[in-house]
C-alpha positions, 0 to 999 in steps of 0.5 A, spaced: 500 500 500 504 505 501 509 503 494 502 506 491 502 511 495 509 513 494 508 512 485 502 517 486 506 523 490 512 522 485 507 523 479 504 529 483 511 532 483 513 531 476 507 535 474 507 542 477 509 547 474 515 549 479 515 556 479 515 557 471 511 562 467 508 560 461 504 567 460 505 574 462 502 579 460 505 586 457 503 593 457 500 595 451 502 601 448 496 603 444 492 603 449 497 608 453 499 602 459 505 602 463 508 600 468 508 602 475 510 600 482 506 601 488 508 607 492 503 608 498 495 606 500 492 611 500 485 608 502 478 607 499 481 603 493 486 608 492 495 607 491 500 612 489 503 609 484 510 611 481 510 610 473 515 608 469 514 614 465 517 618 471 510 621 474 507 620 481 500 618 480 494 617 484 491 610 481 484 608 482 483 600 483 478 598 479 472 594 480 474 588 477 482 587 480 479 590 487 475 583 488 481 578 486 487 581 487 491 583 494 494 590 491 501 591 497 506 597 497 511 594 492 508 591 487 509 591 480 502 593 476 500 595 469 496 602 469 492 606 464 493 614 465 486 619 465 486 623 459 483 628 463 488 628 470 495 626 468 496 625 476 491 619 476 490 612 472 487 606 473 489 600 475 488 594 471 494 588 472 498 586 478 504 581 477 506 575 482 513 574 483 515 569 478 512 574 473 517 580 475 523 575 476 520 573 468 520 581 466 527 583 470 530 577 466 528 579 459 529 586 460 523 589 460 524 592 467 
């Protein structure tokens, strides 16, 4: 009984992913995404944020991230500036850890 036992943990290790990133998701530059870093909560579903543009930035966490993703301070995200306030942006993306590690390795940040 426990060589069955033994056979299927090996088979469970064999299949995990082990840290590997099979997608990450880039910023499109069409629709005005960048990167950013999460700088301070603010509260109320608002973080400062320092874009890669430079630029000190509120962002607002959309509705669709607030429900699914924990935003801390020093997360890498993807946010969309306002058109009509340079100084805010959405928030619409957080990456993990392994997808930054991804991104310092190919350059991208």
């Amino acid at each position: 009984m426990s060589n069955f036992r033994n056979n299927r943990n090996k088979k469970k290790k064999k299949n995990m992913n082990d840290g590997e990133v099979v997608r990450v998701r880039l910023p499109n530059r069409k629709k005005k995404e960048m990167f950013a870093s999460a700088d301070l909560m603010l509260g109320a579903n608002h973080i400062r944020v320092r874009c890669f543009d430079g630029t000190t930035r509120v962002g607002r966490i959309k509705g669709k991230i607030k429900k699914r993703v924990w935003i801390r301070e020093g997360d890498t995200l993807i946010v969309v500036p306002w058109d009509f306030q340079a100084e805010k942006c959405d928030i619409i993306y957080r990456y993990t850890r392994p997808q930054v590690d991804w991104l310092r390795g190919h350059g991208y940040l």
